[in-house]
C-alpha positions in Angstrom: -23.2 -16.0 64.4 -21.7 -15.2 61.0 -24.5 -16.6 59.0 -26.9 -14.0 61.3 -24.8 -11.3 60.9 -24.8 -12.3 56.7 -28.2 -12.6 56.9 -28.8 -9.0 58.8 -26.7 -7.2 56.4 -28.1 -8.4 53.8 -31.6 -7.5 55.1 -30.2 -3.9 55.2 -28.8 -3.7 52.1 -32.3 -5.0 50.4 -33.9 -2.0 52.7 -31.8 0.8 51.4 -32.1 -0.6 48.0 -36.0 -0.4 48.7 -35.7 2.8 50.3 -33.8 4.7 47.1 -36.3 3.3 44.6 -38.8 4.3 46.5 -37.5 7.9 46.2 -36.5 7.9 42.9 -40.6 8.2 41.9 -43.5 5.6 42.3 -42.2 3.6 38.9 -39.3 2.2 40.8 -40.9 1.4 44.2 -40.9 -2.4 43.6 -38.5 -2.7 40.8 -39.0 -6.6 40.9 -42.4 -6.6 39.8 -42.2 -5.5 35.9 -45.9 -5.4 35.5 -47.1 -3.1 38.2 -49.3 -1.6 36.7 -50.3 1.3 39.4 -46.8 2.4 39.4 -46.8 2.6 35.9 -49.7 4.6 35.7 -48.3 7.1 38.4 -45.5 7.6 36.6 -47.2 8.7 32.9 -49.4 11.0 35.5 -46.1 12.2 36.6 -45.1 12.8 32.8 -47.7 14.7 31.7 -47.8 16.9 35.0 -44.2 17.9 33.7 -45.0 18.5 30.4 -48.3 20.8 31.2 -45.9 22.7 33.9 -42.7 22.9 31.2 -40.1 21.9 33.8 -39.7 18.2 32.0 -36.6 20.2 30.1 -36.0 22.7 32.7 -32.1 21.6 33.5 -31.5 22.0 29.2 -33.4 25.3 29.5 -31.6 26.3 31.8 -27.8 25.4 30.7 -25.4 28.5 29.4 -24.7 29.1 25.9 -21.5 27.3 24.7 -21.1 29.1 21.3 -17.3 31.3 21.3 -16.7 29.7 24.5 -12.7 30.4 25.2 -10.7 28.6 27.7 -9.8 30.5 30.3 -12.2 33.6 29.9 -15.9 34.7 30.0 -17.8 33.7 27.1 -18.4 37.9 26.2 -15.3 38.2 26.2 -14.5 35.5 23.5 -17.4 37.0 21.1 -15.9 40.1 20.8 -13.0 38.4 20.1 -14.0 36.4 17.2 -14.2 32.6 16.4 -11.9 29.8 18.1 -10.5 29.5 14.7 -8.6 33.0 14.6 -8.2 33.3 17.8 -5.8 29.6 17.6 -4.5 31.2 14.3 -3.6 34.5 16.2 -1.7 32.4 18.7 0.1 30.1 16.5 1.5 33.7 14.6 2.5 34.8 17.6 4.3 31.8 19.3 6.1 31.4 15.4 7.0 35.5 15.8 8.4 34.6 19.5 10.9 32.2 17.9 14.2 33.1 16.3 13.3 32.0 12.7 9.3 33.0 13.3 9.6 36.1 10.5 11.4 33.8 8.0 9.0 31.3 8.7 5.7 33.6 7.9 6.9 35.1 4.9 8.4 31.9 3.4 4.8 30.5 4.2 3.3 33.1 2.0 5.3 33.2 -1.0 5.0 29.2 -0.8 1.3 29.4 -1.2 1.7 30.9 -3.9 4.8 28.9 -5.6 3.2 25.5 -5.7 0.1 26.7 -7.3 -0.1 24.6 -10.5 -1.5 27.4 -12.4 1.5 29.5 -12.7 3.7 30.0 -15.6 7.2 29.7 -15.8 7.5 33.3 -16.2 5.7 34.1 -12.3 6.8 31.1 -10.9 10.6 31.7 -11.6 10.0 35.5 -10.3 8.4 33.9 -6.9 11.5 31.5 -6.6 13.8 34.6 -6.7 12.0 36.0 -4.0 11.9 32.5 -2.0 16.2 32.5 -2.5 16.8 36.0 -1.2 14.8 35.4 1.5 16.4 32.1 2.6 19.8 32.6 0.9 22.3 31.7 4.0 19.6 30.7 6.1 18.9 26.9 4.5 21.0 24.9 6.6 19.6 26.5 9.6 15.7 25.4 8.3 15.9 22.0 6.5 15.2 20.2 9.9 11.7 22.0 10.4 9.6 20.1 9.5 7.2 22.7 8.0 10.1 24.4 6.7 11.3 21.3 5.2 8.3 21.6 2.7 8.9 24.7 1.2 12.7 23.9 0.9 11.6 20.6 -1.2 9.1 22.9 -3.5 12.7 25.1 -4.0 14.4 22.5 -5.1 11.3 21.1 -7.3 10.8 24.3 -9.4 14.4 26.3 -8.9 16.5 25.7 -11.7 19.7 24.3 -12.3 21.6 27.6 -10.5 19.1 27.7 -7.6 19.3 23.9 -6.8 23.3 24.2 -6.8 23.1 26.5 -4.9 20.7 25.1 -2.0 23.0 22.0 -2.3 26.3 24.5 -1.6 24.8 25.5 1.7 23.8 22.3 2.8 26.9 20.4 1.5 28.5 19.1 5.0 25.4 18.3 6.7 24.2 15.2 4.2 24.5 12.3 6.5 22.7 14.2 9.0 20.2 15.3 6.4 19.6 11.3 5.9 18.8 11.0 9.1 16.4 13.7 9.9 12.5 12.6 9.2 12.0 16.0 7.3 15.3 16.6 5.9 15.6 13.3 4.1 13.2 14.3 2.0 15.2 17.3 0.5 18.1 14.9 -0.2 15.8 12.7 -2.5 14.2 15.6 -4.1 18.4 16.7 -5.2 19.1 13.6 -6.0 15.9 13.2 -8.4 16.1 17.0 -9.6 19.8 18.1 -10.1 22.0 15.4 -11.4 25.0 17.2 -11.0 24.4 16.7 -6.8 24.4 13.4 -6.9 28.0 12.2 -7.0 28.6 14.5 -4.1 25.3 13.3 -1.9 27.1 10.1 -2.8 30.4 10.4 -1.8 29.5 12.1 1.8 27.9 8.5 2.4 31.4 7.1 2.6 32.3 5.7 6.0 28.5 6.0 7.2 27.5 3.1 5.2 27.8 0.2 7.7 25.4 2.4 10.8 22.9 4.4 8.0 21.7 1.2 7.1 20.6 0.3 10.4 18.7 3.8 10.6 15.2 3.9 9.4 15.1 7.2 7.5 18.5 7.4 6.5 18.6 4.0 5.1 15.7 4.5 2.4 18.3 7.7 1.3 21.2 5.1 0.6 18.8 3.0 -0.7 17.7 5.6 -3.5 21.6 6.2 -4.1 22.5 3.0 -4.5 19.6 1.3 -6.5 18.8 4.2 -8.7 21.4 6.9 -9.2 25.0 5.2 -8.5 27.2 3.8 -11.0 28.8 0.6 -10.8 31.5 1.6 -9.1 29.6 3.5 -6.7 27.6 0.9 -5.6 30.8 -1.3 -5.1 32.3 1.6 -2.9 28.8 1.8 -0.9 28.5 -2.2 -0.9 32.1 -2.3 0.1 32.0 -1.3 3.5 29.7 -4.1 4.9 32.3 -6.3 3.8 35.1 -4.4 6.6 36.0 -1.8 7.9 39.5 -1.4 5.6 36.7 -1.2 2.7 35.4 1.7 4.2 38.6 3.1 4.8 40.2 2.8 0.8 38.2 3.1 -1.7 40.0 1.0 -4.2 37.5 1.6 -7.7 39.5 2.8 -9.7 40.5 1.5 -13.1 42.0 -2.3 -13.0 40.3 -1.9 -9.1 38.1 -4.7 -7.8 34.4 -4.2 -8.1 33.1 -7.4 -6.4 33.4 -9.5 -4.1 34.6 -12.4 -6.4 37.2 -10.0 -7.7 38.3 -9.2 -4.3 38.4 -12.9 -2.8 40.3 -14.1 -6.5 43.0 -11.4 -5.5 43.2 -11.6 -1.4 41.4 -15.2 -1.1 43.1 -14.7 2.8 40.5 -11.9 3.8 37.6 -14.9 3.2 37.4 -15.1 6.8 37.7 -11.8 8.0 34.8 -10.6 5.3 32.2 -13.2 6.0 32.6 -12.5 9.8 32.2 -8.9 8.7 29.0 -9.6 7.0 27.5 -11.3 9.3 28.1 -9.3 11.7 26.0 -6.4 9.4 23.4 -9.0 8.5 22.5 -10.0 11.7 20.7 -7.0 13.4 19.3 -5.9 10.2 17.8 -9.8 10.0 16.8 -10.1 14.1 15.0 -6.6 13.0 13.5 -8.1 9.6 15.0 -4.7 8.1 15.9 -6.7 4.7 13.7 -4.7 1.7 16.7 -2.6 0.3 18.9 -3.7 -2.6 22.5 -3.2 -1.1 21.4 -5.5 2.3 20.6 -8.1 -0.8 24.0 -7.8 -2.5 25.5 -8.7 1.0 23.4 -11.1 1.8 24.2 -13.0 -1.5 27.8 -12.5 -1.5 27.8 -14.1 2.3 25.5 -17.6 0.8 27.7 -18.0 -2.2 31.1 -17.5 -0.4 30.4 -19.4 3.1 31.6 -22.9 2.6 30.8 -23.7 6.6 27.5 -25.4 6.0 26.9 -24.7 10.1 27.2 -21.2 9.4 24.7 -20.7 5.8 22.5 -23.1 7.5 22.4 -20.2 10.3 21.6 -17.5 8.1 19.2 -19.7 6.3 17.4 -20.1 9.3 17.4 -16.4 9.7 16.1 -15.9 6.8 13.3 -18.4 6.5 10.5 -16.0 7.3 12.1 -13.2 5.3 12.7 -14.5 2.4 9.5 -13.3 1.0 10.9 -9.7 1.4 13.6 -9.9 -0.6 11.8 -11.7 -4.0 11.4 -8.0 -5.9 15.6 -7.0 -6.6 17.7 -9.5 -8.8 20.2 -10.3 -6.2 17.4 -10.9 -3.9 15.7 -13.1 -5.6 18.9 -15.1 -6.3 20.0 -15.5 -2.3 15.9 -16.8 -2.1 16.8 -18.8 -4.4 19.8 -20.1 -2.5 17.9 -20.3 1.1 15.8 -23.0 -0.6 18.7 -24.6 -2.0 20.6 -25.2 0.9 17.7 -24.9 3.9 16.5 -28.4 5.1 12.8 -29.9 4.6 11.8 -27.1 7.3 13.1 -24.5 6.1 11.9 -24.8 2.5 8.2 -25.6 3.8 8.1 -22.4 6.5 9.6 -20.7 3.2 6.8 -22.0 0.8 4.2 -21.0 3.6 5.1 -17.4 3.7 4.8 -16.9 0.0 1.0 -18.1 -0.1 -0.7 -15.1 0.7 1.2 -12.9 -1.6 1.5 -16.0 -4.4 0.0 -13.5 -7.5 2.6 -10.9 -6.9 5.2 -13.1 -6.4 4.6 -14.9 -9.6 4.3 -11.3 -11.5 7.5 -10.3 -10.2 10.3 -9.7 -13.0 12.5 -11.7 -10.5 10.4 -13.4 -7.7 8.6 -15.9 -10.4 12.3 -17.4 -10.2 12.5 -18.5 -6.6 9.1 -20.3 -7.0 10.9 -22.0 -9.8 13.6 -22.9 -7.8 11.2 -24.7 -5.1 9.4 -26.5 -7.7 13.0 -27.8 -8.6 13.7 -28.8 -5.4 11.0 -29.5 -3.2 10.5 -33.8 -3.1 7.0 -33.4 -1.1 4.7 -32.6 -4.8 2.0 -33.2 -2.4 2.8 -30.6 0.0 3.6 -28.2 -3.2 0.4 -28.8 -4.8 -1.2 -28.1 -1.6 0.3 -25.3 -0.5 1.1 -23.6 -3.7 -0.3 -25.6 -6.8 -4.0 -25.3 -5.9 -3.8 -21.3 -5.8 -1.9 -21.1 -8.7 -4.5 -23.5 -10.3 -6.7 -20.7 -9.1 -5.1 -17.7 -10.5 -4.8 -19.3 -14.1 -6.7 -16.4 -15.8 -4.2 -13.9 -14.3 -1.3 -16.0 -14.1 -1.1 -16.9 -18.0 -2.1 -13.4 -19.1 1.2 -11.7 -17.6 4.7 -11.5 -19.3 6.4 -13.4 -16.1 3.2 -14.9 -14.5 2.9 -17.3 -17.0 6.5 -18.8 -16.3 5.4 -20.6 -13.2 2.4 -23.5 -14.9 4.8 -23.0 -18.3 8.1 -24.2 -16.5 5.9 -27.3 -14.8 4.6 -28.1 -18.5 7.8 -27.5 -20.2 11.0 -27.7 -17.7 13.8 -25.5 -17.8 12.8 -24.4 -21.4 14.8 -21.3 -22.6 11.6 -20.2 -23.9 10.0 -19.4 -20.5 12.7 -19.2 -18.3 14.8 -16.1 -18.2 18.6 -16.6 -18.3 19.5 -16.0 -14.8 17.3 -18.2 -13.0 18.0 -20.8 -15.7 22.1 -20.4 -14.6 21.8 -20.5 -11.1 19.3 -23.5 -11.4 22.1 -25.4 -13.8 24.8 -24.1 -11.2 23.4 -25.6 -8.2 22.3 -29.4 -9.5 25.5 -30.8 -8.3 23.8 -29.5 -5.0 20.4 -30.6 -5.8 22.2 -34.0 -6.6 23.4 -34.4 -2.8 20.1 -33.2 -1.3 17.2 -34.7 -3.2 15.6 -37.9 -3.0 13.5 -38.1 -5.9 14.3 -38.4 -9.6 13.7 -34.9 -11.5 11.6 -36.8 -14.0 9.0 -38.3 -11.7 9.0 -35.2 -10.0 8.1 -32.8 -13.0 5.6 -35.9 -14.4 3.8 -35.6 -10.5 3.4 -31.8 -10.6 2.3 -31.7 -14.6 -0.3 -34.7 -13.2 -1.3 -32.0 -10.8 -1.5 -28.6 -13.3 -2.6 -30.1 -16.2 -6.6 -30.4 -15.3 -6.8 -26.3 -14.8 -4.4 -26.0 -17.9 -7.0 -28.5 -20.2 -9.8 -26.0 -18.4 -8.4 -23.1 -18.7 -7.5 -23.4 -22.6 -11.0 -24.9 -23.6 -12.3 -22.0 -22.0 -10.1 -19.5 -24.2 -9.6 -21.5 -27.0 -10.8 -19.1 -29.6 -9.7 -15.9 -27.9 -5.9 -17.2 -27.2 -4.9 -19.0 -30.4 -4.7 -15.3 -31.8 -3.1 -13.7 -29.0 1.0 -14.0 -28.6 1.7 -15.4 -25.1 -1.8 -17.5 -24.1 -1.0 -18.8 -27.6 2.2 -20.2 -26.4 0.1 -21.8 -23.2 -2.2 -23.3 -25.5 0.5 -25.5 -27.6 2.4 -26.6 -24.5 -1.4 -27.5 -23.1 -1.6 -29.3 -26.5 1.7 -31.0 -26.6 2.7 -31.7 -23.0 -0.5 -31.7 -20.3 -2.0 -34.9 -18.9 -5.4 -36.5 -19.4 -8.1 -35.7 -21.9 -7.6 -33.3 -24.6 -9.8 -34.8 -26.7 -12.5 -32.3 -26.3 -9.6 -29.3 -26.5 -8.1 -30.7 -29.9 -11.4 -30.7 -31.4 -12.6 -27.3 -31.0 -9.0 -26.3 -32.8 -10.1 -28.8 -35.5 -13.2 -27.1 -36.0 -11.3 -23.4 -36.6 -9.4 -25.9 -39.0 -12.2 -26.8 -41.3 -13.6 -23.5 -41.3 -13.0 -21.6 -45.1 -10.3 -20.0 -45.8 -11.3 -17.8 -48.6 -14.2 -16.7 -46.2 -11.6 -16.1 -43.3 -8.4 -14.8 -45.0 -6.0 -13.6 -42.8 -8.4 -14.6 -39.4 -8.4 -18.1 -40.7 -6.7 -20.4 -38.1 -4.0 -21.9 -40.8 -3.1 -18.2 -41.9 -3.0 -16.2 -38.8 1.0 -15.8 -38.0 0.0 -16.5 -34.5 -2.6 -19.0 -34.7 -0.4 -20.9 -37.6 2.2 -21.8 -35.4 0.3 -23.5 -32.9 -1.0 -25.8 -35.4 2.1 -25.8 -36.7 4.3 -27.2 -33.8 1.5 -29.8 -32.9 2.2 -31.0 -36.6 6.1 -31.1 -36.0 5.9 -32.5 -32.2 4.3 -35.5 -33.6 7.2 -37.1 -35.4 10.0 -34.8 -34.0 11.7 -35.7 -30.4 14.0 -34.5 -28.1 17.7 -35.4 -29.6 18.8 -36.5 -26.1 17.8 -38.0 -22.8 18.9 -34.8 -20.8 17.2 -32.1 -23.2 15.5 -29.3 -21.5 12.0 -30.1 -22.9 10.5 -33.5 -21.4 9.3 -36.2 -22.9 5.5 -35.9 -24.7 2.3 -37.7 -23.4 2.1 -41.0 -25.5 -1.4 -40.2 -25.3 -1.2 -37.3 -27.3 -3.8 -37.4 -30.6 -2.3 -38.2 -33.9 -2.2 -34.2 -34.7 -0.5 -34.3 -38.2 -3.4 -36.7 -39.6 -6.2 -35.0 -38.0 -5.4 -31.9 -39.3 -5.2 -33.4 -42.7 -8.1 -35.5 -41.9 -9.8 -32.2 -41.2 -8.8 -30.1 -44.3 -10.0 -32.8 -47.0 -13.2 -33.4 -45.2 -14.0 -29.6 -45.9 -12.2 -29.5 -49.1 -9.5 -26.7 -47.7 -6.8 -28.7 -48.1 -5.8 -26.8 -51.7 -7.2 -23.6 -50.9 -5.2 -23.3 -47.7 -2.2 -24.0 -49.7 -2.7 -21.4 -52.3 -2.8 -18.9 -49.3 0.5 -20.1 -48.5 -0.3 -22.1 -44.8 2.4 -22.6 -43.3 1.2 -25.8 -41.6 0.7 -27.6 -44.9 4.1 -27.0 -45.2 4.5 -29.0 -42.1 2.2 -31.7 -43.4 4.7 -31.9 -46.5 7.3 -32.5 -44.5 6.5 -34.8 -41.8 6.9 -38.3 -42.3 3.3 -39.4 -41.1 1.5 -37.2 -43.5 3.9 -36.1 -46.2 3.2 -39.0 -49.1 -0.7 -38.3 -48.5 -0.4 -34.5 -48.5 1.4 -34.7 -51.6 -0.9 -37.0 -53.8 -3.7 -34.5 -52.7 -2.0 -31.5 -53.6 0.3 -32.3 -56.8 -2.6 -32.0 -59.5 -2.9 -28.6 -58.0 0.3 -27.3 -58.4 -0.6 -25.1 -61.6 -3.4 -23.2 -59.2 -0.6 -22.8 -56.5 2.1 -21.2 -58.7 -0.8 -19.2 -60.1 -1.5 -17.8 -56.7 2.0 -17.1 -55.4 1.9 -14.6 -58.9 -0.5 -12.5 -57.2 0.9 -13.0 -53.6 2.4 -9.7 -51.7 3.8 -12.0 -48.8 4.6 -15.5 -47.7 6.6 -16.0 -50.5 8.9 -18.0 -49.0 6.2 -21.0 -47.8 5.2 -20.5 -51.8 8.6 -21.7 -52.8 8.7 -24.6 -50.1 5.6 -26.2 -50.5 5.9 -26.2 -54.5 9.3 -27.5 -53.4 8.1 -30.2 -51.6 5.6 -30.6 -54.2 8.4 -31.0 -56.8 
């Protein structure tokens, strides 16, 4: 019985399907056959019938006009009363007028068109601010939290001067922490704070005793943040720092002269509140980590004192957890970049790898970063896996050589692989935190720092040897790439055969033809040559010098060189222009006896030339010296 009664309703459904197409016009009276011709024929009969009579548009035809239609009333009576446009203007006016500060508001509106104008001169633009301060004099307080009031009490303070801001900062003095918090009237506190200096130490102050819940508050924190990384002095930041650290920090203020003003000076003097301060701070730190609110200088400071002061390792290895996917929000402030530093120190295999993964997609501004280059530094000391460094961070920097080795900190990353922890491209700080923490490297590493610098130079050095034959004319002359170049030279693996001879080539080249641009004169160039001339007899003094060992496949550079000069007969002219590698040639070992046979029946034309000389006098006197 079901299946009949399935079937029967289904018949009726296909009926009344039938029946509506068949109403809807002869084109749809057997939908299922797409090439029925006489229906389509009937229908373009039907079409043109329409279009002879005119009613194929008659429902658009016949529609109302919608022009100055207002809501609410009949379409004459919006045209007489003009566009939607005014009439919505007219009701904003008077919904402001209905409101107790709806005059102020209109007429501080007006003279605010006209005080931002950029073509005013001091002259009407002071005149207009006298009218803005009689108008609102009294009255600021009760407008800052507008937020189209807030505005025009920002352009006040931007083009007031010193008499007006003092006294816009007078009437809202009391209310600042409250200003901080408000999303309009935090914008008036960093406009005193950027325009009236005199301001600041009170905006300042008023923060006392907030410190510890306005950094947990999205507007009012990026207020504290502009007081404390840009207009405090030390001891206001220690004063503002202070009170993550307790609450009897927050209570007295102890800054004074002989006064602590860091945490070491407070732990040296009270070493029994350890406890009580690291529970303190990480109590701040953990709701601002669990909310990955971490981007402002002073939640840095704490976050470093808390690393370098824990001694539970339970405890930092907690924090370090918290901060493995945060880390790469901290890289951009100096103590920042220092507790990064210290998360990869101390954070286990996963830690440093999650770490290493988060930095990939923002690797060219970390490496550019005055103090983020140092944290990639610090995993390149650290990490054992060069595998998983090359692949996760090697191969784009590899990538990014062009950028990388044209910027004043970019260039630090491939030059600490190539050279170690070389004074010369390491700043200070990262290189005394790195020295610092090797007793803890010691304890935690595997792998001998040696093999693990020679396994990441085996992995650099192809893009470096590409990189400088590519540039080779270009960067000998300019200051930094130059640099790249002679630690590509000196301390790269595999080929540079190809590399050495293209500077060979600028070595032959005239000199008298050149001058100045020649390769061996050039102050820049000069040294390049230079140093490869001196590495080649010169070593580190001892087994733990900064600078590693040199490729023993390095050319012979001092004889080539001189190889290259006496096959194009420069040898004597480039010392009468005072070189300062055939300086070098006189004095190293391998090539001095040969250099000197060449040049000592020419010592009359030298001394003649230093006569004439304006500069490099003092190569002159060496090399006839040497010649001696």
């Amino acid at each position: 019985m079901a299946k009949t009664k399935t079937v029967d309703a289904t018949s009726q459904n296909s009926n009344a399907s039938a029946a509506y197409n068949k109403r809807r016009g002869p084109m749809f009276a057997n939908r299922k056959d797409k090439y029925n011709k006489e229906a389509r024929k009937a229908a373009n009969e039907l079409l043109k019938q329409r279009k002879a009579d005119g009613t194929l548009y008659k429902y658009k035809a016949s529609r109302p006009p919608q022009a100055n239609y207002k809501r609410g009333a009949p379409t004459g009576e919006a045209e007489q009363t003009g566009s939607r446009g005014q009439q919505q203007k007219r009701l904003r006016v008077e919904r402001q007028q209905t409101q107790a500060t709806g005059d102020l508001k209109i007429q501080a509106r007006k003279l605010w068109e006209v005080l931002r104008r950029g073509d005013l001169d001091d002259e009407q633009r002071q005149a207009k601010m006298v009218e803005m301060m009689d108008l609102l004099r009294g009255r600021f307080k009760e407008v800052t939290f507008k937020h189209d009031m807030s505005r025009i009490v920002q352009s006040c303070v931007k083009h007031g001067n010193e008499q007006q801001r003092m006294e816009i900062a007078a009437e809202l003095k009391g209310s600042y922490v409250e200003l901080s918090r408000s999303l309009y009237g935090r914008h008036i506190l960093l406009r005193l704070l950027k325009y009236s200096p005199k301001c600041r130490a009170d905006i300042i102050r008023s923060f006392y005793g907030h410190v510890r819940k306005l950094i947990r508050h999205k507007d009012a924190a990026a207020v504290l943040e502009e007081c404390y990384a840009v207009y405090a002095n030390g001891g206001q930041r220690w004063n503002l720092a202070a009170e993550l650290y307790g609450s009897e920090f927050a209570i007295f203020k102890d800054s004074g002269e002989g006064g602590p003003k860091s945490l070491d000076a407070v732990l040296e003097k009270t070493p029994q509140k350890r406890a009580t301060v690291l529970a303190s701070l990480k109590g701040t730190l953990k709701p601002l980590l669990e909310k990955g609110t971490v981007q402002h200088s002073i939640v840095h400071r704490a976050l470093l004192d808390y690393l370098r002061h824990v001694q539970d390792a339970g405890e930092r290895q907690e924090m370090v957890e918290a901060m493995r996917d945060l880390v790469v929000e901290v890289l951009h402030t100096r103590e920042g970049a220092h507790a990064g530093m210290l998360c990869l120190l101390h954070g286990n295999n996963k830690d440093r790898k999650a770490m290493l993964k988060s930095f990939k997609p923002y690797l060219q501004r970390i490496c550019c970063e005055e103090y983020g280059y140092a944290v990639l530094v610090e995993a390149l000391d650290c990490l054992d896996d060069t595998v998983f460094v090359n692949k996760t961070l090697l191969q784009d920097v590899c990538a990014l050589m062009d950028q990388l080795l044209a910027d004043q900190y970019g260039r630090r990353i491939p030059l600490y692989i190539l050279c170690g922890r070389s004074p010369h491209y390491v700043g200070s700080d990262a290189l005394q935190v790195l020295v610092e923490n090797d007793a803890v490297k010691a304890a935690t590493s595997k792998k001998d720092p040696a093999v693990r610098r020679r396994e990441l130079t085996a992995h650099i050095s192809p893009a470096m040897i590409k990189w400088a034959s590519a540039n080779i004319v270009e960067a000998l002359f300019d200051a930094m790439p130059s640099q790249a170049i002679c630690e590509t030279l000196l301390r790269a693996h595999g080929d540079k055969t190809a590399l050495w001879a293209r500077v060979l080539d600028l070595v032959a080249a005239s000199v008298s033809d050149l001058g100045d641009a020649h390769v061996l004169i050039n102050p820049i160039a000069n040294r390049v040559v230079a140093n490869c001339i001196i590495a080649e007899h010169s070593r580190p003094k001892s087994a733990d010098s900064a600078l590693p060992d040199l490729p023993e496949s390095n050319p012979p550079f001092g004889s080539d060189v001189l190889d290259a000069l006496v096959r194009s007969n420069q040898l004597v002219d480039a010392a009468c222009a005072a070189a300062f590698p055939v300086r070098c040639l006189l004095e190293s070992p391998v090539t001095a006896e040969r250099t000197k046979s060449l040049l000592s029946p020419h010592v009359q034309s030298i001394t003649t030339a230093m006569a004439g000389a304006k500069h490099r006098k003092r190569v002159y006197e060496a090399i006839l010296e040497l010649l001696a």
